[in-house]
Residue frames relative to the residue before (quaternion, step in Angstrom):
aa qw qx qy qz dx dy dz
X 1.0000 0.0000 0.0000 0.0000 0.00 0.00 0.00
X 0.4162 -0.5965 0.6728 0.1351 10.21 1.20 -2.45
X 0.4332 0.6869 -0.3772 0.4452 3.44 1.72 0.15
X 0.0391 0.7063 -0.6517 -0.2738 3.82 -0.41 0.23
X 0.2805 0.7982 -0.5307 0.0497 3.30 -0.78 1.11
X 0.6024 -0.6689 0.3544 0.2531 3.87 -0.94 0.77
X 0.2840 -0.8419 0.4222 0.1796 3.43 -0.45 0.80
X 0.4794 -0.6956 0.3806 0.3760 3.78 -0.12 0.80
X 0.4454 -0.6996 0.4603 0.3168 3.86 -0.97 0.86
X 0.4695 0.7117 -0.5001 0.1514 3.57 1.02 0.27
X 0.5671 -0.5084 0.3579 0.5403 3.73 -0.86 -0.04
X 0.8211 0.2471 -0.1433 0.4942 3.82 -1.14 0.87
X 0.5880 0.5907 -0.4024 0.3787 3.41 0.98 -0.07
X 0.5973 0.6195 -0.3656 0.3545 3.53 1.09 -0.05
X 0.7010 0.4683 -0.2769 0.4610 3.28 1.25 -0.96
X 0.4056 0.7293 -0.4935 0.2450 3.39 1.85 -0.18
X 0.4742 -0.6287 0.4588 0.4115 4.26 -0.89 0.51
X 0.7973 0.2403 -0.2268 0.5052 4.00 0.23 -0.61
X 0.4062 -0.7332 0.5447 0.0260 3.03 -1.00 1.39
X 0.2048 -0.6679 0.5251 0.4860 3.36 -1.36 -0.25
X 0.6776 -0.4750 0.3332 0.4519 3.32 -1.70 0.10
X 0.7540 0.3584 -0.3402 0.4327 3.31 -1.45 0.48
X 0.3675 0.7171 -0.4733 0.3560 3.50 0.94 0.78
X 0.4143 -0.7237 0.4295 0.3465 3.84 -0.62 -0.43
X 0.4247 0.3459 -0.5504 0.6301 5.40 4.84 1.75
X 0.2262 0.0333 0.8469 0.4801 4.05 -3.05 -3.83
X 0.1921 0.5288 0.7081 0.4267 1.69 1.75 -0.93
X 0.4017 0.0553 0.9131 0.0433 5.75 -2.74 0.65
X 0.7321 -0.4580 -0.0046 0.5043 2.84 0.75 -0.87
X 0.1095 0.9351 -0.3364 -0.0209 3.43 -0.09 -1.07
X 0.5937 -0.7445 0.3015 0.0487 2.52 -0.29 1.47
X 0.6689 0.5520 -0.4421 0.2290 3.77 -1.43 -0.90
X 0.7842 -0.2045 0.3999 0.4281 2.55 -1.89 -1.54
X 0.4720 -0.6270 0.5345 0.3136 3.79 -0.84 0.78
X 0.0050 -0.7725 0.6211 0.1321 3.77 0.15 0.44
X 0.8454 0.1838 -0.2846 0.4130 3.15 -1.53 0.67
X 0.4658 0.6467 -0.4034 0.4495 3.76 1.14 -0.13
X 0.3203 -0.7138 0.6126 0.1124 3.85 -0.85 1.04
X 0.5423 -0.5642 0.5230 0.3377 3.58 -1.31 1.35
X 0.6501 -0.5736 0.4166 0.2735 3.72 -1.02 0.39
X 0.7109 0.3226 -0.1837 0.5974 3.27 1.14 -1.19
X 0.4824 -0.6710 0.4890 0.2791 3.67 1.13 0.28
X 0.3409 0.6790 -0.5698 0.3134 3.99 1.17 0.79
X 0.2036 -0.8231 0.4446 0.2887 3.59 -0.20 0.38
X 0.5469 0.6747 -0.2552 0.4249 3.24 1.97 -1.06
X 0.4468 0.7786 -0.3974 0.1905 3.56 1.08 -0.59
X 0.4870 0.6139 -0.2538 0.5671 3.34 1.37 -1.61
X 0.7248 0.4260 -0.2649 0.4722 4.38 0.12 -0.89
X 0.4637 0.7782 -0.3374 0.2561 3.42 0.91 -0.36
X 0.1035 -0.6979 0.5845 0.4008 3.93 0.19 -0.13
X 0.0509 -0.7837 0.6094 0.1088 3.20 -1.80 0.01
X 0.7748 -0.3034 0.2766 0.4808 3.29 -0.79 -0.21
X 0.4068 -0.6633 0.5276 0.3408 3.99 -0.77 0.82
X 0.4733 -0.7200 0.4031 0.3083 3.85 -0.35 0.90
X 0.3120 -0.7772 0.4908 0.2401 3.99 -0.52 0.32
X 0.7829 -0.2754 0.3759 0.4122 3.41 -0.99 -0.41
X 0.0384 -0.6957 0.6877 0.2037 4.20 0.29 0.60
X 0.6028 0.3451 -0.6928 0.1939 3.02 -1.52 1.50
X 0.5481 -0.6558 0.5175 0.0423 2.80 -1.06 2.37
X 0.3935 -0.6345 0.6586 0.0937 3.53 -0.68 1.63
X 0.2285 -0.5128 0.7898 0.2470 4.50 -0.94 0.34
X 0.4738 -0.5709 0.6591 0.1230 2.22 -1.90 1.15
X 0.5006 -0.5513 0.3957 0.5375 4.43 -0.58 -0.28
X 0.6448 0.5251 -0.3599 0.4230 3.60 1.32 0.30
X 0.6205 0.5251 -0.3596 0.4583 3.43 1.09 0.01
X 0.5734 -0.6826 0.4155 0.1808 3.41 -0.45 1.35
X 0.4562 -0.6948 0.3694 0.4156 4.15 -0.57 0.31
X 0.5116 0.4764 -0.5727 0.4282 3.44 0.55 -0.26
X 0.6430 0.4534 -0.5159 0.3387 3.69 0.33 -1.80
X 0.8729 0.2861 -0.2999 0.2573 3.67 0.20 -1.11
X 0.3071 0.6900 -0.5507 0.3554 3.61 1.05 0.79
X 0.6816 0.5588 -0.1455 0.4495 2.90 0.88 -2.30
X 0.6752 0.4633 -0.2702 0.5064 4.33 0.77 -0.87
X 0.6941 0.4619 -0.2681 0.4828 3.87 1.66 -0.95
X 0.6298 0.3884 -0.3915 0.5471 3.51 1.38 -0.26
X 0.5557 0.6089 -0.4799 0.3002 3.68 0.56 -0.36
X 0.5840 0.7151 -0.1556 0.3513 3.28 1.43 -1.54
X 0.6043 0.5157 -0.2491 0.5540 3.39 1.13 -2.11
X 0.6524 0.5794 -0.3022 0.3840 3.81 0.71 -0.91
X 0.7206 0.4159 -0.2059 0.5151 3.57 0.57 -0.73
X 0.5317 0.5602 -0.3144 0.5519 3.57 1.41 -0.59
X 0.6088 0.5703 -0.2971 0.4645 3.61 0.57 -1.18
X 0.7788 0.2334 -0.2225 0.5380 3.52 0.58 -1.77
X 0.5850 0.5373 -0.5307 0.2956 3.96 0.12 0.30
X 0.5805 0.6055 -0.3444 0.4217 3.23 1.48 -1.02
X 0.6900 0.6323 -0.1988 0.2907 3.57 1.11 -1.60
X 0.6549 0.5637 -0.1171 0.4895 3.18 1.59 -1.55
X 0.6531 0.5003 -0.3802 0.4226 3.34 1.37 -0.45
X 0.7686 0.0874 -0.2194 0.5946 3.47 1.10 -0.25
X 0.3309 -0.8231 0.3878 0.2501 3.17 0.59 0.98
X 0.5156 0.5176 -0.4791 0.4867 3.13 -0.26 1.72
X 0.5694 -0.7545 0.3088 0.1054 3.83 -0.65 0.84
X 0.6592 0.5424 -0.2484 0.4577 3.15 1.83 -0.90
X 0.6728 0.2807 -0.4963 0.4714 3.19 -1.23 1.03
X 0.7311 0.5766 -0.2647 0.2509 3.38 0.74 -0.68
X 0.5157 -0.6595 0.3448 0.4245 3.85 -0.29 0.07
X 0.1917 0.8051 -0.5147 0.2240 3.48 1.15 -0.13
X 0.7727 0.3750 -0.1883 0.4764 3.84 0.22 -0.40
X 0.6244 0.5844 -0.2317 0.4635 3.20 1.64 -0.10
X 0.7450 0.0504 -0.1110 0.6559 3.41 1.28 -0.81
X 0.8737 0.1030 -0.2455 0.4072 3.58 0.02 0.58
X 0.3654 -0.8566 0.3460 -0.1138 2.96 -1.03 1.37
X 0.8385 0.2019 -0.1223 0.4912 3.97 -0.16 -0.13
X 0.7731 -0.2851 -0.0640 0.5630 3.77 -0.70 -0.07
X 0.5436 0.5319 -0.5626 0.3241 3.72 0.72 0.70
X 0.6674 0.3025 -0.2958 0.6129 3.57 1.35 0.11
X 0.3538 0.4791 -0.6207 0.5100 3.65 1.05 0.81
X 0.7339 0.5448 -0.2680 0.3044 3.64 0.39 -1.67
X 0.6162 0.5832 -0.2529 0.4650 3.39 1.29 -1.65
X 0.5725 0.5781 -0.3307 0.4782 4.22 0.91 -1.14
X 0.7614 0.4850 -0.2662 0.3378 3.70 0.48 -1.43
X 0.4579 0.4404 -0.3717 0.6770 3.65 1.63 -0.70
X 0.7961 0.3227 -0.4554 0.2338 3.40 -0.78 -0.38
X 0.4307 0.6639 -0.4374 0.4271 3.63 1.80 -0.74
X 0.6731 0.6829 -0.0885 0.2696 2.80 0.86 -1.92
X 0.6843 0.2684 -0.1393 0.6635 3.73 0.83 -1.43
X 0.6464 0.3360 -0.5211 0.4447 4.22 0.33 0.41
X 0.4811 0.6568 -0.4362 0.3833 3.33 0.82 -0.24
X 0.7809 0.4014 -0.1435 0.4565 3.35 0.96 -1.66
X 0.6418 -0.4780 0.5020 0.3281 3.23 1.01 -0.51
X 0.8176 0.3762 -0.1444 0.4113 3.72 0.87 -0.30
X 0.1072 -0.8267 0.5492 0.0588 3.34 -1.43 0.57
X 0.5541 -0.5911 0.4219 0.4070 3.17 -0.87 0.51
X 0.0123 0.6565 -0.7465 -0.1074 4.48 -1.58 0.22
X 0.8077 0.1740 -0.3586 0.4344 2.83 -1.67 1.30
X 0.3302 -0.8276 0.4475 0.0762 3.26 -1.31 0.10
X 0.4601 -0.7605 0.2928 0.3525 3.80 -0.41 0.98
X 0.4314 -0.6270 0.4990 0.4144 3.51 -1.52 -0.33
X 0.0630 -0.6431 0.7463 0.1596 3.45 -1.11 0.16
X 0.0755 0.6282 -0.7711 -0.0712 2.80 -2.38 0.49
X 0.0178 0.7774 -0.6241 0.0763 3.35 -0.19 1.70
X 0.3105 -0.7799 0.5321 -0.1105 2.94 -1.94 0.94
X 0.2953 -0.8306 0.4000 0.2507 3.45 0.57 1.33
X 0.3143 -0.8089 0.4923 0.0674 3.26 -0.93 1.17
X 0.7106 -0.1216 0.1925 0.6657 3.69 1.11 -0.96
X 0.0938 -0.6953 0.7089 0.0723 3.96 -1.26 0.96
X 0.1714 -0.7014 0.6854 0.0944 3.67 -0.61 1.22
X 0.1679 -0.6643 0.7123 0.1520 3.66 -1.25 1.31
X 0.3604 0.6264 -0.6845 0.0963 3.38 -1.33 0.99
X 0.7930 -0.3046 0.1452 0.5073 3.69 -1.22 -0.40
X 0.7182 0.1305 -0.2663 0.6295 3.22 1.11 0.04
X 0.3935 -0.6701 0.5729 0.2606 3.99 -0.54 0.64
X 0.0338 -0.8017 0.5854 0.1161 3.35 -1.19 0.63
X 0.1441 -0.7505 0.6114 0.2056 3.87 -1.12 -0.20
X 0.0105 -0.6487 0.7430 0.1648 3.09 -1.28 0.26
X 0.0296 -0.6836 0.7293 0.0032 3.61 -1.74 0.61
X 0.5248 -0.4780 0.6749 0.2015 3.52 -2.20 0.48
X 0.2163 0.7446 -0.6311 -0.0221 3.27 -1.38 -0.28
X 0.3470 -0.8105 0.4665 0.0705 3.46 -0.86 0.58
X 0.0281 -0.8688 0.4919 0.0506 3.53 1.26 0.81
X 0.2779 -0.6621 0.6952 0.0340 3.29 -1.51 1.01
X 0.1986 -0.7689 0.6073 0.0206 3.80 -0.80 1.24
X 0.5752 0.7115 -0.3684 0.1647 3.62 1.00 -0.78
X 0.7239 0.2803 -0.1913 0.6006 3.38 1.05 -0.27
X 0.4488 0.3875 -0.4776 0.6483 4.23 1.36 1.18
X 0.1019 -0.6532 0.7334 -0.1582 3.13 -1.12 1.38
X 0.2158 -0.6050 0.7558 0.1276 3.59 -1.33 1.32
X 0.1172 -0.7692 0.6176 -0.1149 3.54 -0.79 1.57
X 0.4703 -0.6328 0.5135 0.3386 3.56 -1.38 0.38
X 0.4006 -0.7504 0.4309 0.3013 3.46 -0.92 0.53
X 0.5727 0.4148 -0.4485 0.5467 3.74 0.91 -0.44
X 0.6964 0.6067 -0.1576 0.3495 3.69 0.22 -1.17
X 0.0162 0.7719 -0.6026 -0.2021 3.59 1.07 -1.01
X 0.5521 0.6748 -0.4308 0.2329 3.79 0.33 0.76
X 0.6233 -0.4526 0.4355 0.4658 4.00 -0.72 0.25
X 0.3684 -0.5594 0.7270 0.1508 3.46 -1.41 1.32
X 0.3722 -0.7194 0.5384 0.2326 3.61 -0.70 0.89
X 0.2674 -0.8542 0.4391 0.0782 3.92 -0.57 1.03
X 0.5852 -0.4803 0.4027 0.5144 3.51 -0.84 -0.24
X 0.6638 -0.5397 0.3892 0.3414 3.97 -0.73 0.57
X 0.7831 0.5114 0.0260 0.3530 2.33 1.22 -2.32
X 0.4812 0.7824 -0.3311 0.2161 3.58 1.39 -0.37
X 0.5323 -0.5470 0.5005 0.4086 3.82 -0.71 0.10
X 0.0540 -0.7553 0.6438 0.1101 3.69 -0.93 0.63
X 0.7013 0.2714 -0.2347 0.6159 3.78 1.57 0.05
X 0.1179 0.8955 -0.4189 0.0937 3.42 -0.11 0.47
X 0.1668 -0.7795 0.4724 0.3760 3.50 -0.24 0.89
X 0.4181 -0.6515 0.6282 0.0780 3.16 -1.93 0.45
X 0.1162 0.7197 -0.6844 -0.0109 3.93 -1.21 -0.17
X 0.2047 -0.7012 0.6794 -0.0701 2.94 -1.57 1.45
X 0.3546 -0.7028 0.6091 0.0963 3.46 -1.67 0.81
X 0.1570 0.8773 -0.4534 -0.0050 3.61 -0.30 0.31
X 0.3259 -0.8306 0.4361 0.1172 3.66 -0.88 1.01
X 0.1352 -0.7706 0.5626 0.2671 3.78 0.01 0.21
X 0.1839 -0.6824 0.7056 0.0510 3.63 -1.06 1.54
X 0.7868 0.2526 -0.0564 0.5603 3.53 -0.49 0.62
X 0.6750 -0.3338 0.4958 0.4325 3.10 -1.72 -0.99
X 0.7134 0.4748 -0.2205 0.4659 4.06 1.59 0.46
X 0.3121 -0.7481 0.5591 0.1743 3.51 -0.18 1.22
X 0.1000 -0.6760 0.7234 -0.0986 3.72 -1.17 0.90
X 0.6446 -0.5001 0.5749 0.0627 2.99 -1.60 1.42
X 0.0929 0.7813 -0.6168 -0.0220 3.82 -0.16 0.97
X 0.8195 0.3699 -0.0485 0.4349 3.81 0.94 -0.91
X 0.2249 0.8570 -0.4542 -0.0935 3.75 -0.67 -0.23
X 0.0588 0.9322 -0.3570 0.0079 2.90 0.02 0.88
X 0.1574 -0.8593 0.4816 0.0705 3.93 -0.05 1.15
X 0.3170 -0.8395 0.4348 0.0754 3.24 -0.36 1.81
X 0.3148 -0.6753 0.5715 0.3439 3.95 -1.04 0.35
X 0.4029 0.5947 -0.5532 0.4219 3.23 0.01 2.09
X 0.1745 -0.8146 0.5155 0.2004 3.62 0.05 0.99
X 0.2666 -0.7990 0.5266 0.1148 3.17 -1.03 0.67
């Protein structure tokens, strides 16, 4: 899924993929479940809820969204695809991850994956996003910024010998709102930032 975000001192909560901000991973960046992060409304049951079975994350434009917005929303996407594939076997190769996002969000994105082979674990299934371009700066280098509201409820950090749930904080965010930075190098927008905010969404 260039974030600087802290990781919670609980057990297992490091290898978790979505950090909070002010840490030293979407996910640069990093990604997941906000371990140790408390639901806003303080519902603990929220996480037990059923919801909706998550779909494919690639945001269809609407005929109002302008082409850059939906480059800049079609490279974000390829990005999160890249890091779901990776997290499932924690490990980058084969995976496009070097294709759409770049600096300390693929510094951050590497250290979870060190991290979850280390432990033994990978991530099954796969989250929702629903990002929303927020602003496209044109200069010598184009930027973006976007929101996004990442759903975890159906991404599970799972032992690999064991095929079982990594037990989590209670308290963690299972919706959480997120914001990305992105740079177009070329004729290709790339993921430079991620940041996952302690703000359920």
């Amino acid at each position: 899924m260039t974030a600087t975000q802290r990781r919670s001192s609980e057990p297992n909560s490091a290898a978790v993929p979505a950090r909070k901000q002010a840490t030293a991973l979407l996910l640069a960046g990093s990604l997941l479940v906000l371990a140790g992060c408390s639901d806003s409304n303080g519902d603990s049951d929220a996480s037990s809820k059923p919801s909706t079975k998550p779909s494919d994350v690639s945001p269809s434009p609407s005929s109002t969204v302008g082409a850059e917005d939906a480059a800049v929303l079609a490279a974000y996407t390829r990005s999160w695809d890249a890091q779901t594939q990776a997290y499932s076997k924690a490990s980058s190769a084969g995976t496009d991850l070097k294709k759409t996002t770049t600096l300390r969000a693929l510094f951050d994105i590497e250290h979870d994956l060190t991290v979850m082979r280390s432990d033994g674990q990978v991530t099954t299934g796969k989250p929702v996003i629903n990002p929303n371009v927020v602003k496209v700066t044109k200069a010598k280098i184009p930027k973006a910024t976007l929101t996004d509201c990442v759903d975890t409820t159906h991404w599970i950090l799972i032992d690999k010998a064991s095929k079982k749930p990594v037990p989590l904080p209670t308290t963690r965010l299972i919706k959480y709102v997120s914001t990305a930075t992105l740079e177009k190098w070329g004729k290709t927008w790339m993921v430079t930032k991620l940041t996952a905010q302690e703000q359920a969404c």
